[in-house]
C-alpha positions in Angstrom: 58.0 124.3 98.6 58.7 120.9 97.0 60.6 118.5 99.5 61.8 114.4 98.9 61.9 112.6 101.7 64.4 109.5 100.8 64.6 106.9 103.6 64.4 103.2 103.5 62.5 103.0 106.8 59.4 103.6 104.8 56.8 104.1 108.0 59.5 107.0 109.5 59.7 108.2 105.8 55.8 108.4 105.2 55.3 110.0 109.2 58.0 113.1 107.7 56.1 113.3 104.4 52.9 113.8 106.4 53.8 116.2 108.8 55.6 118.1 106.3 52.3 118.3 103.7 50.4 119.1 107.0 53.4 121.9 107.4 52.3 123.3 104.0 54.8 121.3 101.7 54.6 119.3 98.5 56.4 116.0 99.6 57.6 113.0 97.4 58.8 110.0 99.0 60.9 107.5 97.5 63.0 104.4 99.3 66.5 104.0 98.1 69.1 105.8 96.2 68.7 105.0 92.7 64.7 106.0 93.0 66.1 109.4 94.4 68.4 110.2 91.7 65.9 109.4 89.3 63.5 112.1 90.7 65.9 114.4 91.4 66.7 114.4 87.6 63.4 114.8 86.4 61.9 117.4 89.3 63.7 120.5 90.6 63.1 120.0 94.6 63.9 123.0 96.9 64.9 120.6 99.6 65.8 117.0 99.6 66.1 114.9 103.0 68.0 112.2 102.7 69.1 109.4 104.7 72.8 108.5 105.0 72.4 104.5 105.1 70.8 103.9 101.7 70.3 100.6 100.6 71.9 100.4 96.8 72.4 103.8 95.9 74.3 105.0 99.4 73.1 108.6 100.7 76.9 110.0 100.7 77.2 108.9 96.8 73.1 110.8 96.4 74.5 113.9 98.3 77.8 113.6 96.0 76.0 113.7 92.7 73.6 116.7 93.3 76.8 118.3 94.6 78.8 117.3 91.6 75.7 117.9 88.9 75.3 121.8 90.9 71.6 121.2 92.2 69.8 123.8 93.3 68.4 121.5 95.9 69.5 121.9 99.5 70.3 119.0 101.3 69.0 117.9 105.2 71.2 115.0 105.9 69.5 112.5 108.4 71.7 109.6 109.9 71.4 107.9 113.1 74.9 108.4 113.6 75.2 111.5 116.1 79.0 111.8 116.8 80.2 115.2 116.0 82.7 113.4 113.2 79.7 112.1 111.3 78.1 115.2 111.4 81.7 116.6 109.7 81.8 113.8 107.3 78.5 115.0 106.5 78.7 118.3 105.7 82.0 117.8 104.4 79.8 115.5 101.0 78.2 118.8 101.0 74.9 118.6 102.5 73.6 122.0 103.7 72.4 120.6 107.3 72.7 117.1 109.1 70.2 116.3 111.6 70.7 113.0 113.7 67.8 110.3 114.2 66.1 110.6 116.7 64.6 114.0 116.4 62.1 116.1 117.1 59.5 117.0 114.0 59.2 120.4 114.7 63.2 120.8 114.3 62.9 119.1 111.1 60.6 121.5 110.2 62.2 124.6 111.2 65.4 123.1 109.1 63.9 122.6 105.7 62.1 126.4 106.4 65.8 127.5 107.4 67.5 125.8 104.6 65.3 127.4 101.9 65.4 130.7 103.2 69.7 130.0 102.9 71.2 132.7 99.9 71.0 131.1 96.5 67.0 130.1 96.9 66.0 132.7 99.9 63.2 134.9 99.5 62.6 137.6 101.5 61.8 136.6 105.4 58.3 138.5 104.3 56.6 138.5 101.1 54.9 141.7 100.1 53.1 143.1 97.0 51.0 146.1 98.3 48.4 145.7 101.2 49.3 142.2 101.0 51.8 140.8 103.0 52.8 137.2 103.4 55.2 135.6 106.4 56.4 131.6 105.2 57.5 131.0 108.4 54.7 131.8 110.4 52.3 130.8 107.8 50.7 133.6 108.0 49.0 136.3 105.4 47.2 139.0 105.6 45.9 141.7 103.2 44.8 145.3 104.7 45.4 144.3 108.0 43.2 141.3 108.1 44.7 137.7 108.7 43.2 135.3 105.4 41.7 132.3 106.3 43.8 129.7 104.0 44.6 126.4 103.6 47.7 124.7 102.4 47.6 124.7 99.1 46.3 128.1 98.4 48.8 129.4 101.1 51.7 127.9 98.8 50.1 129.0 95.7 50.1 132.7 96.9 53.4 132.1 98.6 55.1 131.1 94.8 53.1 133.6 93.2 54.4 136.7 95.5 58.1 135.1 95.3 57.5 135.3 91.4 57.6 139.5 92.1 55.3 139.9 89.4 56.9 137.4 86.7 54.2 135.0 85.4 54.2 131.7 86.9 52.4 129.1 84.5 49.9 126.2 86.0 52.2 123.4 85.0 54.9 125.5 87.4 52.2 125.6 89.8 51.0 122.2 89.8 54.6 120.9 89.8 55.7 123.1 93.0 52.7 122.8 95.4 51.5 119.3 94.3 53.4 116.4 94.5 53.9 114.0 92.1 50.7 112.3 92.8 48.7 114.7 91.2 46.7 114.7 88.1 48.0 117.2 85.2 45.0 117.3 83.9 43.0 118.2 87.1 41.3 121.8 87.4 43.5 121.7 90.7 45.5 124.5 90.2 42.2 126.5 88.3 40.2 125.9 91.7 42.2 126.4 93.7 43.4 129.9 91.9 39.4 130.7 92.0 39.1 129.8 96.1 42.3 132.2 96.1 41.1 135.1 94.5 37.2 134.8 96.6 39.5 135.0 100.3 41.6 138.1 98.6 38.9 140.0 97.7 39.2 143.5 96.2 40.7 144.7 94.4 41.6 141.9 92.3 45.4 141.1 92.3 46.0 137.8 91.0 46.3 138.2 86.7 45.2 135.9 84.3 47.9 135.7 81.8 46.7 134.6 78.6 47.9 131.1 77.6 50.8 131.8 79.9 49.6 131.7 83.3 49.2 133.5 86.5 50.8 136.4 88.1 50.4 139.0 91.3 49.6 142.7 90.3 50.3 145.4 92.5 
């Protein structure tokens, strides 16, 4: 899951980008409008939370634009204005959720789960390919029965790989949906972490080496 976190309050906006990467997600962070439209241009986020009171670039005119350009990206609004009208005003720029400051991370959390599971870029509550079964929300996977021991990356990496249902996903895709844009593209990142995948699975093998094309899940 690829998530930016725009807020000009930058120690608020680097506390959500770490709990969120500790909650599994790839996180960019950027500080004002204009830097947010940029991104959002260049990299297709599933989820962008954005602060209404922007300096610049204001949030309403951010949410306006992905609205008016038809992003795929949902949108958490954050504001610290909690009366119910600015929560209409809100939703009404077309933002897919509006959470008021202050809150509670673990709600955030459980939003930007909710708001990609939303029709248009749901998957299936659980992921399953075989004796392999994967649950986003609960962060949890399992193969024959037997919970896998995994970390955060190769948890996301198997998580885009089973929502692929058995379409090839390359390692630029990979490397641009679990890693954020700090990474290295010409790291053995996604190669490592694709090997430290496949040792936890176990057999029979069921991640596919797709010649000069990438990876994909066999059944």
């Amino acid at each position: 899951m690829r998530v930016l976190v725009v807020e000009d309050h930058a120690k608020l906006a680097m506390t959500v980008a770490t709990g969120l990467r500790q909650a599994g997600m790839a996180v960019d962070v950027v500080f004002d409008g204009q830097d947010a439209l940029d991104h959002i241009a260049t990299t297709p986020y599933d989820v962008v939370v954005l602060d209404r009171d922007l300096p610049g670039v204001h949030g309403d005119d951010v949410c306006r634009a992905l609205v008016a350009e038809g992003a795929q990206s949902r949108v958490l609004m954050l504001t610290a204005a909690g009366a119910v009208g600015d929560r209409v005003e809100g939703l009404g720029l077309g933002a897919d959720d509006y959470l008021p400051k202050p809150f509670e991370f673990s709600e955030l959390v459980a939003r930007v789960r909710a708001l990609v599971r939303r029709p248009g870029t749901a998957l299936p509550p659980t992921l399953v390919c075989g004796d392999l079964t994967l649950d986003p929300s609960e962060r949890v996977a399992t193969r024959n029965g037997a919970r896998l021991s995994l970390n955060p990356k190769e948890f996301a990496v198997l998580e885009l790989l089973l929502g692929a249902q058995g379409a090839v996903v390359s390692s630029e895709q990979l490397l641009e949906r679990v890693w954020d844009e700090a990474a290295d593209p010409f790291s053995q990142a996604v190669k490592t972490t694709i090997s430290r995948l496949r040792a936890k699975l176990g057999d029979p093998p069921i991640i596919e080496t797709v010649a000069k094309a990438g990876y994909r899940i066999g059944g």
